[in-house]
C-alpha positions in Angstrom: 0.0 0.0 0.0 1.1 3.5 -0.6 1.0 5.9 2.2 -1.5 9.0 1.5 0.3 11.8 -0.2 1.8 14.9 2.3 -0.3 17.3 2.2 1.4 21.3 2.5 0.3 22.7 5.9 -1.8 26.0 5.4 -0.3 29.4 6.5 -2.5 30.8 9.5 -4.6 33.4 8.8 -5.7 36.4 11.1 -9.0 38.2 11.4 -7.1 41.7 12.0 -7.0 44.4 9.4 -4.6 45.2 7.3 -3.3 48.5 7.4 -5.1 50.0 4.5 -8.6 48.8 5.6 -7.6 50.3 9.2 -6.9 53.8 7.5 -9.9 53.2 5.1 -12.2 52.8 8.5 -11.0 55.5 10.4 -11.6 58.0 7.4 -15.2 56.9 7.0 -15.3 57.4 10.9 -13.9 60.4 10.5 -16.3 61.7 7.8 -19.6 60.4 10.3 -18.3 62.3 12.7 -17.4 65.7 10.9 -20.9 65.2 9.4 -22.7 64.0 12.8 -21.3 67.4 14.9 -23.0 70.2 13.2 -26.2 68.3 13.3 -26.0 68.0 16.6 -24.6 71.3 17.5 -28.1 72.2 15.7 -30.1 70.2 17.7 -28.5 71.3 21.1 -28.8 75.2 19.0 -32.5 74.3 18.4 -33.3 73.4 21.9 -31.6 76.6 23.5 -33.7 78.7 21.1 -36.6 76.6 22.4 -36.1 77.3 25.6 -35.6 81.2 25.3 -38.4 81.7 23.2 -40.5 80.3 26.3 -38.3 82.7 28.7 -39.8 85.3 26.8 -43.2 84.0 26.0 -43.5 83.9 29.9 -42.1 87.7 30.5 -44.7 88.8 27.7 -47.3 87.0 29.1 -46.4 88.2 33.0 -46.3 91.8 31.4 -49.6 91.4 30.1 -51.0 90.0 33.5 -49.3 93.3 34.9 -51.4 95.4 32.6 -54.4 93.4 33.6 -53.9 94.2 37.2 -52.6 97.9 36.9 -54.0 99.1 33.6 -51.2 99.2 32.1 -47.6 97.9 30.9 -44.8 98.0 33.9 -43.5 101.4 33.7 -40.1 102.8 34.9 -39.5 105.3 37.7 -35.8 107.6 38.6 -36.3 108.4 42.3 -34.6 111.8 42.9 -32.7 110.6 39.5 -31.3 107.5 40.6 -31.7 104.7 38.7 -35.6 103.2 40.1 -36.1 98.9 39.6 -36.7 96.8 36.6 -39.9 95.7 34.6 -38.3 92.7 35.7 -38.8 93.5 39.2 -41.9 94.6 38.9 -43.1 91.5 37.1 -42.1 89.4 39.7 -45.5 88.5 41.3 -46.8 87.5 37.3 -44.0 84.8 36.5 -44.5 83.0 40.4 -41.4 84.7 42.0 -43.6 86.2 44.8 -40.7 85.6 47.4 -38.7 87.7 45.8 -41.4 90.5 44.6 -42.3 90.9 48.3 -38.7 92.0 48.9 -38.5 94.6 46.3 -39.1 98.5 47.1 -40.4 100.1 43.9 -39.9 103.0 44.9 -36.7 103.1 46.5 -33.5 103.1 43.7 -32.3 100.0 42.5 -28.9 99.8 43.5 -27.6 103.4 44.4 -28.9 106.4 46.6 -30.3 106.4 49.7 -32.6 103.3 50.8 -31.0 101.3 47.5 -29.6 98.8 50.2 -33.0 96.4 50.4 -33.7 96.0 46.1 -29.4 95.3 45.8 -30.1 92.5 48.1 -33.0 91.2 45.7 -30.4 91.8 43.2 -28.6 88.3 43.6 -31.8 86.0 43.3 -31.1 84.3 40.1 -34.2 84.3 38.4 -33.7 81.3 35.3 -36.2 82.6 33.0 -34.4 86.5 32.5 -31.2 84.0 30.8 -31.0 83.0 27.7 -29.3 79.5 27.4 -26.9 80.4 24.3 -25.3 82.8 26.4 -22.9 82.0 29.2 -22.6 85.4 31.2 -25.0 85.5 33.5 -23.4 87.7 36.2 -23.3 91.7 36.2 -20.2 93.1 35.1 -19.8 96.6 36.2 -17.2 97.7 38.1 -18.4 101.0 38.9 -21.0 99.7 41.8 -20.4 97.2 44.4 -23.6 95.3 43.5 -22.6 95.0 40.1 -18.8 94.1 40.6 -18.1 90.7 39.4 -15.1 90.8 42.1 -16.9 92.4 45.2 -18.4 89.9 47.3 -22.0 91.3 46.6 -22.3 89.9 43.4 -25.6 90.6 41.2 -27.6 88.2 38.6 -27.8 90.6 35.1 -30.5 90.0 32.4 -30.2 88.6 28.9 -33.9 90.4 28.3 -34.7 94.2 28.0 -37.7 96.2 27.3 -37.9 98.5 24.4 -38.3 102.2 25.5 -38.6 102.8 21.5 -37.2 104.0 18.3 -34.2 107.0 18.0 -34.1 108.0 14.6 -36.9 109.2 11.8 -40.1 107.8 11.2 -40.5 106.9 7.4 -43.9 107.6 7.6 -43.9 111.4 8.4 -40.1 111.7 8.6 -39.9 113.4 11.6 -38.0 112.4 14.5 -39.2 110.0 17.1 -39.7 111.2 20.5 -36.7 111.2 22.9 -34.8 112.8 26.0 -31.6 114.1 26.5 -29.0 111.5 28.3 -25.2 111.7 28.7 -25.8 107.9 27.8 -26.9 109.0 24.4 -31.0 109.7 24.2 -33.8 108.0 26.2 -36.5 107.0 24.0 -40.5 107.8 24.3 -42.5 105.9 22.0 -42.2 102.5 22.7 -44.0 99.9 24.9 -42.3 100.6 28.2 -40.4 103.8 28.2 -38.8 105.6 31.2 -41.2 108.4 30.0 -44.0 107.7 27.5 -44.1 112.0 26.3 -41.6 113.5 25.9 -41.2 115.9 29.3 -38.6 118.4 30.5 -38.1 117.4 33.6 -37.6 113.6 35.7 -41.5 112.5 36.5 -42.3 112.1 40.3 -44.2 109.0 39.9 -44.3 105.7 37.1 -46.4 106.4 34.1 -46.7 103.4 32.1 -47.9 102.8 28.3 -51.4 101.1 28.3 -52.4 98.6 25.2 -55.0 100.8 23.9 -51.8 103.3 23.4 -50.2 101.1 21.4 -52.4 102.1 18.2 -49.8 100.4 15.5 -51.2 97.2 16.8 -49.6 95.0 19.6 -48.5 92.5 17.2 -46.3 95.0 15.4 -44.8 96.5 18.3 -42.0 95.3 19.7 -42.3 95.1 23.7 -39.3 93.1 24.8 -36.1 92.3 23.0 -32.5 89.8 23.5 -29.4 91.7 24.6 -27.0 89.1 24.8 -24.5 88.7 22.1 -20.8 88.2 22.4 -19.1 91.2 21.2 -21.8 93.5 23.0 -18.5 95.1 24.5 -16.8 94.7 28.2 -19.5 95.9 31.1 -22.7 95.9 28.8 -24.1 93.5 31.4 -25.4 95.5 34.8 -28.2 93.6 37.4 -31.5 92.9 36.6 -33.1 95.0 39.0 -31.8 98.2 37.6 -34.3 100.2 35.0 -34.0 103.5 34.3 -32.5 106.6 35.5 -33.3 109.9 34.4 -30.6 111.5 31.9 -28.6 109.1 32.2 -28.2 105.1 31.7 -31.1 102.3 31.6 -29.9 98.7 31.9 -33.5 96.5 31.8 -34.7 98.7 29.2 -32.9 100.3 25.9 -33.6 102.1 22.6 -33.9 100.5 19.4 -31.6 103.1 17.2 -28.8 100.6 15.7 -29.0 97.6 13.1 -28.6 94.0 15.1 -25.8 93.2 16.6 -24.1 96.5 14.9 -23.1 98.3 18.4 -21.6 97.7 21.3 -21.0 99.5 24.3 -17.7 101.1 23.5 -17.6 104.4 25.8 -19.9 106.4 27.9 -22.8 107.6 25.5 -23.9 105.0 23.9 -25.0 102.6 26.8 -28.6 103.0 26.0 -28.4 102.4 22.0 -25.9 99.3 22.5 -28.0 96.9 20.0 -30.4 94.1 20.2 -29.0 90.6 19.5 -28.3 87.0 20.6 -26.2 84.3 20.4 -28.3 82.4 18.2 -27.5 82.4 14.5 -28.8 84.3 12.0 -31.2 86.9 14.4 -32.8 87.2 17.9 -36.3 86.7 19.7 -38.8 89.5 20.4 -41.6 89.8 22.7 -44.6 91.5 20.7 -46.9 93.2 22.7 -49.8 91.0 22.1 -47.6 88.4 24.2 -46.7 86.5 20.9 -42.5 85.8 19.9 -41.1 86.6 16.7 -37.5 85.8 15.7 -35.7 88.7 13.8 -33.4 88.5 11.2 -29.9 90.3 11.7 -30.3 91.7 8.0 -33.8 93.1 9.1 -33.9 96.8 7.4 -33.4 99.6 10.9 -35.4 102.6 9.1 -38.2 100.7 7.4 -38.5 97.9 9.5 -37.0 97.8 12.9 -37.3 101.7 13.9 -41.1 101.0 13.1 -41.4 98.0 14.8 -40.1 99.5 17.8 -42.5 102.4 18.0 -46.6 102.1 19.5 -47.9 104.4 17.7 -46.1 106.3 14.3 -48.1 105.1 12.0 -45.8 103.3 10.0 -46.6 100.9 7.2 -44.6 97.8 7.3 -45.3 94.2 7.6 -44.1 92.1 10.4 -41.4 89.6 9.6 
């Protein structure tokens, strides 16, 4: 018998990659992943602007329960022309803060002057829905006062949310210029939805005179009542606490004119605090409040003379369509 033929043994094999298919995986990983981040930088984009739209859905809809109660929108007040509290403050009982609105003293300045000591203590409640969540900042940044000092050890919550006092500029419609007072912080408005002074006036009012809906005769869903301030080149000490309105000639921090394109300028030197300009974080715009309560996203390439100037005003008259 012959003995069965020797067969050659095999070589082993291995299930590994070879170095090409190794480099040939990691690219496709690579692509997923450079096409899987912006997607869900969107997402996490989508549900911050979410979430600020109903920040400011609920401030609208807390000014409007304001009006109910008082006849009108919150209105701003300089005691012996120191800067008097914030819409925000005053709102506080509308949006389910009560603890803190029973602390504030709306008639007492906000955070300088005599009997100012009580509302600066109010001042560091962190109240979640005055923050937008695509910007980081949520402390004041003022170094000139001790309750606004980032350093000092009296630190105050700003805002990401201010009130339109109205339009500096011309009205298309008539072209005449829009009501506004004198400020070494540029001009104070007059013809928006909550203005320090709703006339214009030559002297600092000796009690809050607020706008009421019926004044608002360019319809409250073409009025801008509230409006972001929170974008990233806004300039260093744009941010100041939340309960600080308005004081007369001079600065207002919760509310501010609308006189400059989005996101166009920033608080560069004394006299221009009160025209730095509307904007947000988000891309492409911001949010506004209307004064009928409903939120409207702007566009940064909106038009400022024939659309935003008129937008911001209650009652010019103005033809133009809301975006």
């Amino acid at each position: 018998m012959h003995a069965p033929p020797v067969r050659a043994a095999r070589p082993a094999t291995h299930g590994g990659f070879t170095l090409v298919e190794l480099l040939v995986v990691i690219a496709i990983i690579g692509t997923l992943v450079g096409l899987l981040l912006p997607a869900v930088q969107a997402a996490r984009e989508a549900a911050r602007r979410s979430s600020c739209v109903n920040n400011m859905k609920q401030l609208a809809l807390g000014c409007q329960n304001y009006h109910d109660s008082k006849q009108q929108l919150p209105s701003h007040f300089s005691p012996g022309g120191n800067t008097g509290v914030s819409w925000l403050a005053l709102i506080l009982p509308f949006i389910e803060q009560s603890a803190a609105a029973a602390e504030v003293q709306p008639l007492n300045p906000s955070y300088a002057g005599t009997n100012s000591a009580q509302n600066r203590n109010v001042a560091r409640i962190r109240i979640a829905s005055f923050f937008c969540p695509s910007f980081s900042n949520d402390w004041a940044e003022f170094s000139g006062s001790t309750i606004d000092a980032v350093t000092s050890g009296a630190k105050a919550y700003t805002t990401h949310y201010v009130a339109s006092a109205g339009p500096i500029g011309t009205n298309p419609q008539i072209t005449r210029g829009y009501g506004q007072l004198p400020s070494n912080q540029g001009f104070i408005a007059t013809d928006g939805a909550m203005p320090l002074s709703p006339i214009v006036v030559g002297s600092n009012p000796t009690k809050p005179y607020g706008v009421a809906l019926t004044d608002i005769r360019d319809g409250t869903s073409k009025t801008i009542m509230v409006m972001e301030m929170a974008w990233s080149d806004m300039g260093a000490n744009s941010l100041r606490s939340w309960m600080r309105g308005a004081a007369w000639n001079n600065d207002m921090t919760a509310v501010r004119n609308v006189a400059n394109g989005m996101r166009t300028a920033k608080y560069v030197t004394v006299g221009n605090y009160n025209s730095v300009s509307m904007g947000s974080n988000h891309p492409g715009g911001c949010n506004v409040a209307m004064a009928d309560g409903s939120v409207s996203f702007l566009t940064e390439d909106i038009d400022l003379n024939t659309v935003l100037l008129p937008l911001a005003s209650r009652a010019g008259t103005e033809n133009v369509s809301q975006p």
